[in-house]
VEXLUMPA-115727 format. One line per 10 residues: number of its first residue (from 1); for each residue z, y, x of C-alpha. Coordinates in steps of 0.25 Angstrom, whole numbers, plus 5000, padded with zeros to 4 digits. Layout:
N
NUM) Z:Y:X | ... .
This chain:
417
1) 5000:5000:5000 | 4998:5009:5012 | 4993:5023:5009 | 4995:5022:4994 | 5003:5034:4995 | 4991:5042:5001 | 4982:5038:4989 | 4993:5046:4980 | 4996:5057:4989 | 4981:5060:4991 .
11) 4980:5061:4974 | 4988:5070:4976 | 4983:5079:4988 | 4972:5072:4993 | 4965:5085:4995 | 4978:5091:5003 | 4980:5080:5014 | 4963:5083:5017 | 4967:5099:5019 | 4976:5094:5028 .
21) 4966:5086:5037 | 4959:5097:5040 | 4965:5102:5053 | 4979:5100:5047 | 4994:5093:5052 | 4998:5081:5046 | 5012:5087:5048 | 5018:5094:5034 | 5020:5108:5037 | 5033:5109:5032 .
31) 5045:5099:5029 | 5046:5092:5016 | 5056:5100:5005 | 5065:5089:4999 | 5062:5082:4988 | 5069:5091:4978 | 5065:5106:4984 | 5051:5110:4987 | 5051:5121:4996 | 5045:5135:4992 .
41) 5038:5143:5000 | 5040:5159:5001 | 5030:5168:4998 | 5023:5175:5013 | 5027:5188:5017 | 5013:5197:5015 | 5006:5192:5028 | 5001:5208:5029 | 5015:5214:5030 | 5021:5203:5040 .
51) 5011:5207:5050 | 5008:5222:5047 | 5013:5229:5060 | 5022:5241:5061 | 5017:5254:5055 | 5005:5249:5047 | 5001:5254:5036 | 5007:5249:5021 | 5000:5238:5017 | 4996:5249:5004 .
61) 4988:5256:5013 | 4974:5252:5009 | 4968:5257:5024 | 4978:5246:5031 | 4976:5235:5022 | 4970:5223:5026 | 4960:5218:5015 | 4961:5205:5010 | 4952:5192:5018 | 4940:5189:5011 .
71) 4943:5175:5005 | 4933:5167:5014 | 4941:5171:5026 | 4953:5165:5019 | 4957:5149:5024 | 4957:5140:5012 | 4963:5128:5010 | 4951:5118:5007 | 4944:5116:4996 | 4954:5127:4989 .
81) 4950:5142:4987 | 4956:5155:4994 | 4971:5153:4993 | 4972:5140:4983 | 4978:5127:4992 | 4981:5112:4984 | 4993:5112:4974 | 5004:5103:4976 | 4999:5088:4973 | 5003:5081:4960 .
91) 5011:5069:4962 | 5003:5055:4959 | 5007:5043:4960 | 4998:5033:4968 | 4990:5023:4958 | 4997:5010:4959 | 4983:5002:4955 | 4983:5005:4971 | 4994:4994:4974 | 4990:4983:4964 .
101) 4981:4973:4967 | 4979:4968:4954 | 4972:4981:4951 | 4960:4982:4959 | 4962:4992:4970 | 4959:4984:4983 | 4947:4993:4985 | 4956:5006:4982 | 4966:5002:4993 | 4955:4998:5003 .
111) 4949:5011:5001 | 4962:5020:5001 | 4966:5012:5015 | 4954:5016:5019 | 4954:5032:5016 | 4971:5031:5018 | 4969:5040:5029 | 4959:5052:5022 | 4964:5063:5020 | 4959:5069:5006 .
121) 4957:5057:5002 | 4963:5048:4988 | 4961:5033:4987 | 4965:5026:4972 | 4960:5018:4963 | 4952:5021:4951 | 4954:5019:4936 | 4943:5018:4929 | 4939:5021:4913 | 4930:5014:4903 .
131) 4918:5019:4909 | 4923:5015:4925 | 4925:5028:4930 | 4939:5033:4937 | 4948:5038:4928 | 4962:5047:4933 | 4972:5040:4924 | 4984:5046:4923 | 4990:5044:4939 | 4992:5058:4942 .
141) 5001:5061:4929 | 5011:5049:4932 | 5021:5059:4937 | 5019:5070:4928 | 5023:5065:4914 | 5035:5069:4905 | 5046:5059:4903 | 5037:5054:4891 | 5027:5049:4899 | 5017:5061:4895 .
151) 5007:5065:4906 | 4995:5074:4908 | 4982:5067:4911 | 4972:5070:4920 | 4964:5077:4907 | 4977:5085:4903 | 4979:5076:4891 | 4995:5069:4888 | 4994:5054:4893 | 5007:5045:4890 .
161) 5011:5037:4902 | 5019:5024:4898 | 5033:5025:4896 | 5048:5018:4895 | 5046:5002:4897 | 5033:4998:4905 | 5028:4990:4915 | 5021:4993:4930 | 5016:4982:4937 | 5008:4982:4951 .
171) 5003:4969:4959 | 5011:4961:4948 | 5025:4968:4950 | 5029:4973:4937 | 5041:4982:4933 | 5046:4987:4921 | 5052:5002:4916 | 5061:5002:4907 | 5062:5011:4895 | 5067:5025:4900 .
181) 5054:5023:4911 | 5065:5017:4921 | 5059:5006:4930 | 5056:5003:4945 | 5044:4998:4951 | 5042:4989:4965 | 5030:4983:4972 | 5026:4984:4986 | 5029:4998:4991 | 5027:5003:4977 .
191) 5041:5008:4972 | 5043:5014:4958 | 5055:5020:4950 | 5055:5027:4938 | 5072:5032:4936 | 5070:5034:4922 | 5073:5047:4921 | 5060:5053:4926 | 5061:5052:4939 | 5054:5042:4948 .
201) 5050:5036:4961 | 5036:5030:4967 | 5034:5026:4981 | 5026:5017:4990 | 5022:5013:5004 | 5019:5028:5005 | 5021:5037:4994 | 5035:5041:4988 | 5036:5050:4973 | 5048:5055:4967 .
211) 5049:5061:4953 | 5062:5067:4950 | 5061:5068:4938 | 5062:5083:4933 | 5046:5088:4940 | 5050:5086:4953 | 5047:5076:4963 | 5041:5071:4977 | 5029:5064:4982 | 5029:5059:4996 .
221) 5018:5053:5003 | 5013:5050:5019 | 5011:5064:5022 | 5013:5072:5010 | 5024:5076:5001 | 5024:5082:4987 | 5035:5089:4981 | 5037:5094:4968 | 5048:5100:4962 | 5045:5101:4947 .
231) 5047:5116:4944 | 5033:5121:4950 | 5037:5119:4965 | 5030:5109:4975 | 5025:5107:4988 | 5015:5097:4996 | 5015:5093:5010 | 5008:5086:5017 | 4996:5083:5029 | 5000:5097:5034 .
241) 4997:5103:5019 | 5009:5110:5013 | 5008:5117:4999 | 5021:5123:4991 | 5021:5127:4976 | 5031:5137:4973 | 5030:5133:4958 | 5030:5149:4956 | 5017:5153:4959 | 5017:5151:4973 .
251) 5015:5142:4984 | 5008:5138:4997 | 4998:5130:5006 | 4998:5128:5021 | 4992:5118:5030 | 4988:5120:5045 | 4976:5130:5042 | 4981:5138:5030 | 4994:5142:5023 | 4994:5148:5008 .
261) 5005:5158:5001 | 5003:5158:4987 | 5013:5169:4984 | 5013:5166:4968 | 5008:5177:4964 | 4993:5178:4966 | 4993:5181:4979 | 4996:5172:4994 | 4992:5169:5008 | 4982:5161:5014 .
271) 4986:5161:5028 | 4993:5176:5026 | 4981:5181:5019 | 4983:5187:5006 | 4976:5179:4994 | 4976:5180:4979 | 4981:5166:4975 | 4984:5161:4961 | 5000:5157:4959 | 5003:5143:4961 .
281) 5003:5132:4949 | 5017:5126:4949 | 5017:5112:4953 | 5016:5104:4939 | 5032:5096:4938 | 5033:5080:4940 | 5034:5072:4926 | 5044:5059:4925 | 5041:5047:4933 | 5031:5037:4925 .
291) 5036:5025:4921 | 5032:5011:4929 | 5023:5007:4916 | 5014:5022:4918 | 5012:5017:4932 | 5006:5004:4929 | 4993:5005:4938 | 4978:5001:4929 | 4966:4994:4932 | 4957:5000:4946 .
301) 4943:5002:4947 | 4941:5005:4958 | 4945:5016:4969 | 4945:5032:4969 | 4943:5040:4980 | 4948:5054:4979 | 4947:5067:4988 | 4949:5083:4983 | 4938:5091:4980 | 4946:5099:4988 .
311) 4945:5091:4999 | 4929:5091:4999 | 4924:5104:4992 | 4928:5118:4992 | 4931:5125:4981 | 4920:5127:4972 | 4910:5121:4983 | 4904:5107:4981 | 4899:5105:4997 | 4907:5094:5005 .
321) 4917:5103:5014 | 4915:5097:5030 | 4931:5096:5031 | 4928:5084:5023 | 4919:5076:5030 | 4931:5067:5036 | 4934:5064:5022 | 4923:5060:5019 | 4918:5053:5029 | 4932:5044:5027 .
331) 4927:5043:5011 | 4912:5038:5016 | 4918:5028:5025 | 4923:5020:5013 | 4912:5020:5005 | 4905:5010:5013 | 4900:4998:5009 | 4913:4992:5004 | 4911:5004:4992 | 4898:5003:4987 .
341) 4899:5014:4977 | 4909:5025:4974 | 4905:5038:4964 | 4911:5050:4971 | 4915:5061:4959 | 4918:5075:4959 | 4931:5080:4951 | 4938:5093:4944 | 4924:5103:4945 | 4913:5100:4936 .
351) 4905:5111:4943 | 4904:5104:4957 | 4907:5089:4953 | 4892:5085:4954 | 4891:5093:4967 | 4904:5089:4974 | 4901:5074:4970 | 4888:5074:4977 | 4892:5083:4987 | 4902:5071:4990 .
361) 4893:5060:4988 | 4884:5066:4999 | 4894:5069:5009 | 4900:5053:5008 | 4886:5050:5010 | 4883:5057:5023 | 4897:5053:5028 | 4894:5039:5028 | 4898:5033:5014 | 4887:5020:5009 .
371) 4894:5018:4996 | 4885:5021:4985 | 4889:5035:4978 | 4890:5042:4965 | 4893:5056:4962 | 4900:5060:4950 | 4904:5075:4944 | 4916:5071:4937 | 4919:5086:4935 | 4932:5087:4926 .
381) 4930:5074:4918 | 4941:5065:4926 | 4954:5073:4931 | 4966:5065:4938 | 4974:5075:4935 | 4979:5086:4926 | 4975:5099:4929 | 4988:5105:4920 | 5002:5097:4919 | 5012:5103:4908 .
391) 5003:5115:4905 | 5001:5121:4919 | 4990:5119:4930 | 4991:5108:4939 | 4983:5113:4951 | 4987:5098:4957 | 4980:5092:4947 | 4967:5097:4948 | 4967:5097:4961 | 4967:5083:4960 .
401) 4956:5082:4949 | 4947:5092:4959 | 4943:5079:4968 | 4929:5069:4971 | 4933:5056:4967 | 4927:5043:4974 | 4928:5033:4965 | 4925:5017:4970 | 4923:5007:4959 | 4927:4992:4963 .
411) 4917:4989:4973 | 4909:4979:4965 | 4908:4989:4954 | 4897:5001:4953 | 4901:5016:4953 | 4900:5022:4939 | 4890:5034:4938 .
């Protein structure tokens, strides 16, 4: 079960850990808060009165000020415009059709050993509807229902997830929960415990998750940490990337090329310039800890390979960026001749689907791949996530649905088109 964590951590922040690569340390730039506090950080000093030097004219004066930089000489965080950077990720727990055998998903661990070290880069096993394409079930709402089982899906719409007694089997060990959701669950590396009360626990070989019960909670994994603390506040670090929500408005971004100040009021920093930025979303509250019969994994049909659009496309731009080429050369290399076909679709923008698709297909091509591939524009029709939880935006969420989606049908079996 090696590396199951980083199929989990990279739903979340696939596109974060590829910032990181670029020139990046692997070293947080901070030290963790504990679990229970997340760690604000205060608003800058004005960069232009901390280096004014004696006997310069007000800052008023409009013969001495200096004029804002023009945006394009401003650093960006990629694949983000002037000033914006990644929200803090949203909990998910890994899909647990990975760990059972009985489930068809030999083809999905081979592949996610095989791109385990990519950064960018999300390896899962697809769930497939009447008409055999990929479907996003309901794996990034588990953590944020109510106590009555009620989530947001992917669509916005109110799913039930199972409650009181039920049932979760993997690899043919069952266990049961009992009435109030109270039940513990034990296979391999695979730990679960549901307190009852909302509060819950999941870990593996590589991935620990605590919910506490009143929004708040942590996510740990081999090289990133999220924390969230269920009034608005959070923070994210990890691969040198560290991002902090204030949950008032404000917030900031830094890794080893570029720090952000989002001062909460429509103004911040980029490395001590001054920007206009919008306030900060807070970071949507954690829900009670699903019960072991809502995490009883389904059928497979095959493996999905996931990356950002972030992480390939600027904003609004539909041209492979050349800071991907190592990711993509690491996609092309296993889609070889043990994958003899695969449909790559494009995600969250209807306007440059067709074009980013292709764009994709293309550059896999030149790097190597001999898998025979399709393009899809999937445009908004298939969200993983909800872009809105209780009301308010949840930047996190479409972030997630903003992504080009590999997706490799059992081998014996033909792409649909």
């Amino acid at each position: 079960m090696r590396n199951s964590a980083r199929t989990g951590i990279a739903v979340l922040s696939a596109s974060l850990v590829a910032f990181a690569a670029v020139g990046c340390s692997d070293e947080p730039l901070v030290d963790p808060a504990p679990a229970d506090t997340v760690t604000s950080v205060p608003a800058p000093a004005d960069p232009s009165s901390a280096s004014a030097s004696p006997g310069a004219e007000e800052p008023g004066d409009a013969a001495s000020a200096d004029p804002a930089p023009p945006e394009a000489s401003i650093p960006t965080v990629p694949g983000y415009p002037v000033g914006e950077f990644p929200a803090v990720p949203m909990f998910v727990l890994p899909d647990l059709a990975l760990f059972d055998d009985e489930l068809g998903a030999d083809e999905t661990r081979e592949l996610r050993d095989e791109l385990a070290d990519v950064a960018g880069v999300t390896v899962a096993p697809a769930h497939c509807g009447e008409d055999g394409r990929p479907v996003a079930g309901l794996q990034t709402a588990l953590l944020y229902g109510d106590e009555n089982g009620t989530v947001t899906a992917p669509d916005g719409s109110e799913e039930s997830l199972p409650t009181g007694a039920g049932t979760l089997t993997v690899n043919g060990e069952t266990a049961k929960g009992e009435a109030d959701g109270f039940g513990s669950f034990s296979e391999g590396a695979i730990a679960i415990r549901n307190y009852g009360d909302g509060t819950g626990s999941y870990s593996d070989d590589d991935v620990s998750i605590q919910l506490y019960g009143n929004g708040s909670g942590t996510y740990v994994s081999d090289g990133a940490t999220i924390q969230n603390d269920g009034t608005g506040a959070g923070n994210f670090f990890g691969g040198g990337v560290r991002i902090q929500n204030n949950g008032d408005g404000s917030g900031s971004y830094s890794d080893e090329n570029i720090t952000i100040q989002n001062i909460g009021d429509g103004t911040g920093y980029v490395n001590a310039e001054p920007v206009e930025m919008d306030p900060l979303p807070p970071v949507p509250p954690l829900g009670a800890f699903p019960t072991l019969a809502a995490l009883q994994p389904t059928e497979t049909c095959g493996t999905l390979i996931t990356v950002g659009a972030d992480a390939l496309f600027d904003p609004d731009g539909a041209e492979v960026r050349g800071d991907s080429d190592e990711l993509l050369e690491s996609l092309a290399a296993v889609l070889g001749e043990e994958v003899p076909v695969a449909v790559v679709s494009a995600h969250g923008d209807a306007a440059l689907g067709a074009d980013r698709a292709d764009a994709v297909v293309a550059a896999l091509a030149e790097a190597g791949a001999s898998s025979k591939l399709a393009s899809e524009d999937a445009g908004n029709d298939r969200p993983v996530a909800a872009a809105e939880l209780d009301g308010a935006a949840n930047p996190a969420g479409s972030e997630l649905n903003r992504r080009i989606e590999v997706f490799v049908p059992p081998f014996e079996a033909p792409p649909q088109k």
